[in-house]
N, C-alpha and C positions, 0 to 999 in steps of 0.2 A: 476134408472139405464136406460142409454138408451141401447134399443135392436133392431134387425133385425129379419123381420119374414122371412121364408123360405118355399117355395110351394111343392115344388118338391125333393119326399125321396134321389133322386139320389146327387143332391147338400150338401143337408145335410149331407149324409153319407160322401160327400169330404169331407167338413168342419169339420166335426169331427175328420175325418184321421189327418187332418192338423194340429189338436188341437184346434180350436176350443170348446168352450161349449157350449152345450144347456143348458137355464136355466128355460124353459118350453114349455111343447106339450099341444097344443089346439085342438080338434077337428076345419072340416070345417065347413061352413056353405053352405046353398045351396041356390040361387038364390033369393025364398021365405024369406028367414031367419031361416030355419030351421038349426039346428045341423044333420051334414052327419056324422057320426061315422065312415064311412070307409076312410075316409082321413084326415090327421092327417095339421097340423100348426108348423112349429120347430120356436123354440123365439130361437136366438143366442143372448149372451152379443153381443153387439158394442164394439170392442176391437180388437188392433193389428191389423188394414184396414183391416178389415171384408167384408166393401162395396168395397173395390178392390179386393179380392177374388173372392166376387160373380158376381164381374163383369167380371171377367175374365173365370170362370167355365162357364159363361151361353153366350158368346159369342164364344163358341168353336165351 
């Protein structure tokens, strides 16, 4: 399945509105390679121009 990762909570929660799905949350990681537990990864399916959505929410 291909999917789209997602950085930033504020986009995601559009996408969701929109109807999109998430079809998994990763933690980050930090610079080193560590796991940052306090920031999350959203996996979007790739489905229904996904990558025109976020292209459009993040150039506002």
């Amino acid at each position: 399945m291909k999917t789209r990762l997602v950085f930033k909570v504020n986009i995601a929660r559009k996408l969701v509105r929109m109807g999109y799905r998430i079809v998994d949350l990763k933690p980050a990681k930090t610079k080193d390679g560590k796991t940052d537990f306090n920031k999350s990864i959203y996996v979007f399916a790739d489905e229904n121009n996904i990558s025109e959505e976020i292209e459009k929410l993040t150039n506002k």
